[in-house]
Every structure is written in C-alpha cells, then in structure tokens.
C-alpha positions in Angstrom: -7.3 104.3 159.5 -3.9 104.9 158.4 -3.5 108.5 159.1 -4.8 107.4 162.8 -2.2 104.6 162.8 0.7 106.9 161.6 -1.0 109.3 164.7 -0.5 107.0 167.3 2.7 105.6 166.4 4.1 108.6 166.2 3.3 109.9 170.0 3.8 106.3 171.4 7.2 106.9 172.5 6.0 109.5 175.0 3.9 106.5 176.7 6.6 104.0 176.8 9.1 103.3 180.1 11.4 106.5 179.7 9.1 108.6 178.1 7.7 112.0 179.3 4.1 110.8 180.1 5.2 106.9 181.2 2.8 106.9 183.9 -0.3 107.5 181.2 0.7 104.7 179.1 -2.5 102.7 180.0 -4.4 105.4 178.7 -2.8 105.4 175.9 -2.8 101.6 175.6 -6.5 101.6 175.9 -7.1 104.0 172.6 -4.4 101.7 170.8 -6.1 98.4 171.6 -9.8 100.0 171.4 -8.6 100.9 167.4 -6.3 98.2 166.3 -5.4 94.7 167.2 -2.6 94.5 169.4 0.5 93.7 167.5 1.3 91.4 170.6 1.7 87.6 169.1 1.6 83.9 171.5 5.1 82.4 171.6 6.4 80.7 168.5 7.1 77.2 170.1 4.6 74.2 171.0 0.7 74.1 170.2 -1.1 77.4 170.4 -4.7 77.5 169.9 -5.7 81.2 170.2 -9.2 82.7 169.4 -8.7 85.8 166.8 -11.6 87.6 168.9 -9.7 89.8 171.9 -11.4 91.1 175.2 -12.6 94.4 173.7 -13.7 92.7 170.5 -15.9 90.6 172.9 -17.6 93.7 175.0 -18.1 95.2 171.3 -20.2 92.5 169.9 -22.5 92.5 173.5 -22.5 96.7 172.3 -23.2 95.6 169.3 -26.4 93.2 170.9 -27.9 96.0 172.7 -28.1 98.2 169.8 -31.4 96.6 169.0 -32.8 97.8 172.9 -30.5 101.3 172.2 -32.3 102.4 169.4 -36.1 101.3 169.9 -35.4 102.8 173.3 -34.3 106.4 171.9 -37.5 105.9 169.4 -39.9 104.9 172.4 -38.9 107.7 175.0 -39.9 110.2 171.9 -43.0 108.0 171.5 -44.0 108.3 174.9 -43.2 111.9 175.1 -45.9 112.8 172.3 -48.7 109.9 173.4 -48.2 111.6 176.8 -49.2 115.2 175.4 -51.8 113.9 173.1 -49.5 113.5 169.5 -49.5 110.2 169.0 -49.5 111.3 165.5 -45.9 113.4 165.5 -43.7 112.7 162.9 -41.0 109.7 163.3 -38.0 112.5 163.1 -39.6 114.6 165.9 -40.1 111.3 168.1 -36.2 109.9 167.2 -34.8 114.1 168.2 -36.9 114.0 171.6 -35.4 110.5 172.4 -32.0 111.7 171.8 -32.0 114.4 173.3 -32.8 112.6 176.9 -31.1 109.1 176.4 -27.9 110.9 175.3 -26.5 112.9 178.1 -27.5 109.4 180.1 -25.1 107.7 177.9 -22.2 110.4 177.7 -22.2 111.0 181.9 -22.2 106.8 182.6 -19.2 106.5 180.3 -17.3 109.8 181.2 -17.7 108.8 185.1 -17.3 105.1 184.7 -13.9 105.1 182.2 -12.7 108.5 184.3 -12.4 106.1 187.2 -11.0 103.5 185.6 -8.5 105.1 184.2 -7.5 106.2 187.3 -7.3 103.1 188.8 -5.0 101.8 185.6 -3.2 104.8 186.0 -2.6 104.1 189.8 -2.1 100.5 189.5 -0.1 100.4 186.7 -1.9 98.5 184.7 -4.0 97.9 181.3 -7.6 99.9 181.0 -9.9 96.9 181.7 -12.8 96.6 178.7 -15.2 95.5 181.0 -16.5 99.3 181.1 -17.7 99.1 177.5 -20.9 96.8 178.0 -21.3 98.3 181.7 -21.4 101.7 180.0 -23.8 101.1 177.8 -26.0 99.0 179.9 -26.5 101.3 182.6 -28.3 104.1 180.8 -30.6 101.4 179.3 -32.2 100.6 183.2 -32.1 104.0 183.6 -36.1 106.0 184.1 -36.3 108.0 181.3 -36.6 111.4 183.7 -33.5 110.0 185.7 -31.4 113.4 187.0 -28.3 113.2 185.3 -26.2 113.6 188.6 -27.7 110.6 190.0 -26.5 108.9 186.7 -23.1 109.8 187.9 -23.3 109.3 191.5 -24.7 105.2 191.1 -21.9 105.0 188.2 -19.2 106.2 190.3 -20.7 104.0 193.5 -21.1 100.7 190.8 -17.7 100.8 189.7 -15.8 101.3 192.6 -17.8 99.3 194.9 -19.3 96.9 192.8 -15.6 96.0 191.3 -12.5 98.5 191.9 -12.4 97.1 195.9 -12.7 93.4 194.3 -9.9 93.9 192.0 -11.1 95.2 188.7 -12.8 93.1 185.1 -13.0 90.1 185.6 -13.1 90.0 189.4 -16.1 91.4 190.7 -18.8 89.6 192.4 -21.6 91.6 191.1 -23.1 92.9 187.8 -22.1 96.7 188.0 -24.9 97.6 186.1 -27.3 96.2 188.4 -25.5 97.5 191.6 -26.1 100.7 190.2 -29.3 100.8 189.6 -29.7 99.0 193.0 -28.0 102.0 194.7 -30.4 104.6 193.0 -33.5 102.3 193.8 -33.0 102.4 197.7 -30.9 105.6 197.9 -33.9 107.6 195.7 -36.7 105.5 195.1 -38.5 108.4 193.8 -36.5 108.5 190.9 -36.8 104.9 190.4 -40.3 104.1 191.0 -42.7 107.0 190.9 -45.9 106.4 189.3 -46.5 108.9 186.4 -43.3 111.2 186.5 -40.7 108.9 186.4 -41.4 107.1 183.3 -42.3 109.7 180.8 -40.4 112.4 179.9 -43.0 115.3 179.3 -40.3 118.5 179.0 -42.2 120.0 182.0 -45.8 120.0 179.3 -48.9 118.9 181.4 -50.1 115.1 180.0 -53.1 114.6 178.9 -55.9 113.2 180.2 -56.4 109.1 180.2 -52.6 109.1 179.3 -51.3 107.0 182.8 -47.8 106.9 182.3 -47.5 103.8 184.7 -45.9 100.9 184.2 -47.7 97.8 183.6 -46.2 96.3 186.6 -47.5 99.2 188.8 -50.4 99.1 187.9 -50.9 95.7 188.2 -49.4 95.9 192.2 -52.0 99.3 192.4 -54.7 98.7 190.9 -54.7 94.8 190.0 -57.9 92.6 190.5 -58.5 88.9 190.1 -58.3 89.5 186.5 -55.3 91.3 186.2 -55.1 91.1 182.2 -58.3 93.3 182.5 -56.7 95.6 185.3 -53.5 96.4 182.5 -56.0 97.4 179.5 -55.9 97.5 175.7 -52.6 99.9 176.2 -50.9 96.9 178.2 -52.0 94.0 175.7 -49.6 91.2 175.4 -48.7 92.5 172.1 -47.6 96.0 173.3 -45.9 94.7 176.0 -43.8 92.4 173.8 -43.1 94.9 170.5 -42.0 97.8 173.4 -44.7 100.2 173.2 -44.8 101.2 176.5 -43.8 103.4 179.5 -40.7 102.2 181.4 -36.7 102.2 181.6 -35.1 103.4 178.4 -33.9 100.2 176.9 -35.5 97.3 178.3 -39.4 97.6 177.1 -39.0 95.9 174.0 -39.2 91.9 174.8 -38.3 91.5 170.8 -35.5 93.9 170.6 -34.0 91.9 173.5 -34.8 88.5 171.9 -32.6 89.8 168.2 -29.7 91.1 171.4 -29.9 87.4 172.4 -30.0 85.7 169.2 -26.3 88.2 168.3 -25.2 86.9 171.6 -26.0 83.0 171.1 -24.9 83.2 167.0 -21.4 84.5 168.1 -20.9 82.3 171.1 -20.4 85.2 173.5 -23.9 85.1 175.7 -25.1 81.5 176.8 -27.9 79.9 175.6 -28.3 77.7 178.3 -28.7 81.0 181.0 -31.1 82.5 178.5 -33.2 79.6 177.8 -33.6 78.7 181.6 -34.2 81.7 183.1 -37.5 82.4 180.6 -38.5 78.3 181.2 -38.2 79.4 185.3 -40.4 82.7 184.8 -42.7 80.8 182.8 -43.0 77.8 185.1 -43.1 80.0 188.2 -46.0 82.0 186.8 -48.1 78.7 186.0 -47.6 77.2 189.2 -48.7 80.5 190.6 -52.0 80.2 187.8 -52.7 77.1 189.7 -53.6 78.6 192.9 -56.6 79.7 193.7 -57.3 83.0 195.4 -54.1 85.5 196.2 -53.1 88.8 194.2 -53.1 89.9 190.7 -49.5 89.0 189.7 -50.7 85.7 190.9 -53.8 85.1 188.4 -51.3 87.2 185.6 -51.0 84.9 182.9 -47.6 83.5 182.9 -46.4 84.5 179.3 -46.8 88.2 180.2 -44.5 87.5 182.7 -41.8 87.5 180.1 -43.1 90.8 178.2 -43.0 92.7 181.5 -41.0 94.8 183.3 -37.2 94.0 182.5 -37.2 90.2 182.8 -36.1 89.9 179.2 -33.6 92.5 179.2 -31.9 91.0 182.6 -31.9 88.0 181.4 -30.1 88.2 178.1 -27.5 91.0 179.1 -27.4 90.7 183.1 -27.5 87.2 183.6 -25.5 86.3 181.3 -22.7 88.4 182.1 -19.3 85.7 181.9 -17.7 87.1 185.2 -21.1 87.2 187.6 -22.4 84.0 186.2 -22.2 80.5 187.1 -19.3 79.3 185.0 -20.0 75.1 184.6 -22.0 74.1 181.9 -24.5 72.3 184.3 -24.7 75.0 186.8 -26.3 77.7 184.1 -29.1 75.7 184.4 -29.7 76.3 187.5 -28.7 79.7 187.7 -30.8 81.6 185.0 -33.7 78.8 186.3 -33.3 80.6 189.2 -32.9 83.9 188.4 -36.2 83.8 186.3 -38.4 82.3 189.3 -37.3 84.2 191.4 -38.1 87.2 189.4 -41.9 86.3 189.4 -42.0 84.8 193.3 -40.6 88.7 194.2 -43.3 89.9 191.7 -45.9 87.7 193.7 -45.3 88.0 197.4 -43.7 91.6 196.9 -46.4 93.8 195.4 -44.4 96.9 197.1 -41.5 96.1 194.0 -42.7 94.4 191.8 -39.9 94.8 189.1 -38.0 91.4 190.6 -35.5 90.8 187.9 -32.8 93.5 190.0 -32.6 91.5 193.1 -33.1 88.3 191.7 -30.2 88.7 189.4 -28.0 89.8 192.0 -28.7 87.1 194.5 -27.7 84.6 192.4 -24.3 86.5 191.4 -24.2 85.7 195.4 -24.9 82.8 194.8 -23.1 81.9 191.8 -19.7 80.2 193.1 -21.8 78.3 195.5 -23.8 76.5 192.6 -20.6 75.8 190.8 -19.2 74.6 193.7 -21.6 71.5 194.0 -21.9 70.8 190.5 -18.2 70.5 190.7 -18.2 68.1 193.4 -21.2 66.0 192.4 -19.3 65.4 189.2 -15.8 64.7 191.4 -18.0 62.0 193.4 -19.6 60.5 190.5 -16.1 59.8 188.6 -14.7 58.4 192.1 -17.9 56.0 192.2 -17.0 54.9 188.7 -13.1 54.2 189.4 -13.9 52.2 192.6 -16.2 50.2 190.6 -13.9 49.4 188.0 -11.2 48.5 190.4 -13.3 46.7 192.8 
C-alpha cells in the first residue's frame, strides 16, 4: 500500500487547480478516497463528534453484505446450468467456472457504464465522484435474469443512473432506488428478457434441457399453473426448504432467502441497514399472506401459505438491500415502520390480484420511495401536534 501511496502522491499535482489535468481531479479524487482515508480533518475548535466510518466505507460494508447473495448466486447459475442438462452431479469447480463466466461480464458492463457516467457528471459539474455507485453497481447484476443480453445491462444502467438520479442531482438526492428503476426499465421496455418462462432463467450455453427440468420460477408457475393447493402446484423442486437455502431458477442473486438473511444481519450488526425496515416489511408479507389464507375461494397465491411468501421471488433480497437504502427510505424512526410494513404487503397484494406479475417486490418498493417523504411528513407532524397538546396543558 505504500508503493501505491508513494504513486498517487507523486501524480497528484497534475490534478490540483494549476495542474495539466485540473479538470480530472474528481477522477482522481475518487481512486484517492476509494484507497486511503482522506487526510481531510473537522476543525480544531469547539465539540466535534465525527464517526471514523466515511461515505465509501459505508457502500463497502453494504458490498460487503451482498457478498453472501454474490457468491451463492455465481454457484447457483452453474447449478442450474448442469440440473438443466441433466448433471446435477458436475463437480463444484465446473458449477463455480459456468457461474462466472455469465454473472461476470453482468458485473464488469453495470460498473463500467454506471461509474463512466458518473464520472462524467463529476467531471462536468466540478465536483467529487459520488460513492453511491458502489452498492448500485453491485446490486444491479444481482436482479439481473441469468440470460440477460449484456447490452440491455448497459442500456437500463445508463437509463437508472441518469434518470433515476443525475436529473435529481446526484447521491444522496434521488427519489428512487436506481437499482430498481433499472430493472423496471428492462421489465416493461423487454419483458421477454425479464419474464420468459424457461429461457430466461437458466442459462443452458445454447445445450437443449432436459426433460422434466422446468426452468420456471416458483412464482410462475404458481400464476400458470397454480390450483387451490398451490404448495402441490410448485412440487418437491419448490419445497419451502429449496426455496429458502436458494436452490432454484431465478435472478442471479436474490434466490437464496438465507444468504439475504446473513446480508441483513452485516447490515443490522454495523448499524448501516435498519432493522426496523427489515423487520416490518417480512411482518407485512407475512400478515398479508395470512389474511389472504383466511379467505375462502380466489387464486393460488391466495391459498399459498404465507411463510413461502418470504422464500419467494425477491421479497427478501428487496427488502434487506432495496428497502433499506438511507436515501429512498423513510428517514424517522417511526415512519420505517410503516414503510417496509408497506412495502412487504404490498408485495403479496400485487402477487394476489396481479397473477400477470407476480414478482411484486419491484413496484412495491418503488411506490413507497414515492411515497416516502409523504410518510415522514405526518409522522413529523403528529409528533409536532402532540408536543403542542402537551405545552398547552402545562400552561393552561
């Protein structure tokens, strides 16, 4: 680390006001901080209370969260790959090289596009990279199919960042998770690549699969195929169990319910995710799905069992990485109730009455980032009204 110290120091001056590339000094400002700790200290004078943990030490640890989902993920597309073609039985190596070999272009194109532009934009502007970029980076190619074209990986990356927070100022700013715009845009843009049946999910290398190998998702088959016993309708292959551990077809980093659970305890153990989004938004799943149990008749999400509500789909992984996100969120303590509540009923109401998509946890996450401000808006002013009851009592 010294040698790369003794580096950067050395070509700084050509970034600073005077120098010959001035106008790249974010750039350069970005690998500095990304390496070391700024040198940059709070004023000597008065009371300073000042956390040692900067901004891009924070996106690191959520990295650092999601390299539970990363990793299963890269092992499960390789496990898919050989179930599919009737190897169930290939070798852990073989499964971890197949998984790597499509989750890592996914990776490299979301962070070359998504840092390219904002760089450019710090570059413009004139001011600092923001680290926001880090966890949206990562967390894009984790919703991301498996079989997704890589030029659509680019296209919803360039369309999340600048839409979903360039035009709203930048980290920090936006109104919406830019990980879930994106995949929003490739859902309605090319819902082919983002809900097929068979082809989206797996990646086969162009091999035929073979026979009673469905490829499906547990939630489509339950909206295709789902009776008034939809546990039946799913199979052994779809048993609680599976769907919890991972061991199934879907996106590449949100099928493991557990790996998500070990993100969220990293995220709760170093303050940086809140427990309070997490905890309500499965407790609103679950109570949605048992109030659903309760009534007779309808479809099969609605006699589904309401714990495998929370191993399907990407509830779990929305919850702990999306919902939680510090700028989208609701920021009072109070109103984080209500908002992952929210977000987790409405994921299973849009699985319900929406059979057409049943994967809710997108829109439901993003309605509430809507909706957000307006919840921390009347929390704020119930508690304004309930101190001004209290100070006219006492001076009445």
């Amino acid at each position: 680390m010294k040698f790369l110290r003794n580096a950067l120091d050395k070509i700084k001056p050509n970034f600073e006001k005077g120098g010959r590339f001035e106008k790249l000094h974010p750039a350069y400002d970005a690998f500095e901080t990304f390496a070391f700790v700024p040198k940059e200290t709070t004023p000597t004078k008065g009371a300073q209370i000042r956390d040692a943990v900067d901004m891009k030490r924070m996106m690191m640890t959520v990295i650092i969260a999601m390299v539970p989902c990363l990793l299963f993920g890269i092992w499960n597309v390789g496990h898919q790959h050989f179930l599919a073609l009737g190897q169930a039985e290939a070798a852990l190596w073989d499964k971890l090289v197949v998984g790597l070999w499509v989750t890592l272009p996914v990776i490299v194109v979301s962070y070359a596009v998504g840092l390219g532009i904002e760089f450019y934009f710090a570059i413009r502007r004139g001011h600092s990279v923001n680290e926001g970029y880090l966890v949206s980076g990562m967390l894009i190619p984790l919703i991301m199919p498996p079989t997704i074209p890589l030029w659509q990986v680019a296209v919803a990356t360039a369309f999340a960042v600048v839409v979903a927070k360039e035009v709203f100022g930048g980290t920090g700013m936006n109104i919406l998770n830019v990980a879930m715009t994106a995949r929003a845009f490739l859902y309605f843009a090319y819902p082919g690549n983002m809900a097929g049946a068979t082809d989206v999910w797996v990646y086969t290398g162009g091999q035929k699969i073979v026979d009673g190998y469905a490829g499906a998702t547990a939630l489509g088959i339950v909206a295709d195929k789902g009776t008034s016993n939809a546990v039946a309708s799913l199979g052994s292959f779809f048993s609680f169990e599976n769907l919890f551990i991972g061991f199934v077809p879907g996106s590449i980093g949100e099928t493991s319910t557990l790996m998500c659970l070990v993100g969220a305890l990293i995220l709760i153990a170093t303050g940086v995710g809140s427990w309070k989004i997490i905890v309500s938004g499965f407790l609103g799943a679950y109570l949605m799905g048992l109030l659903f149990n309760a009534i007779p008749g309808g479809n099969a999400f609605m006699a589904l069992p309401a714990h495998y509500h929370l191993a399907m789909g990407g509830l779990a992984f929305g919850i702990v990485f999306m919902a939680t996100d510090p700028v989208s969120a609701a920021q009072t303590e109070v109103g984080k109730w209500y908002y992952g509540f929210l977000i987790g009923a409405l994921t299973v109401l849009i699985r319900v009455f929406n059979p057409a998509y049943p994967e809710g946890i997108m829109l439901a996450v993003l309605l509430m980032n809507v909706l957000a401000p307006t919840i921390d808006y009347f929390v704020v002013d119930a508690n304004k009204r309930r101190r001004l009851k209290r100070l006219k009592l006492k001076t009445a």
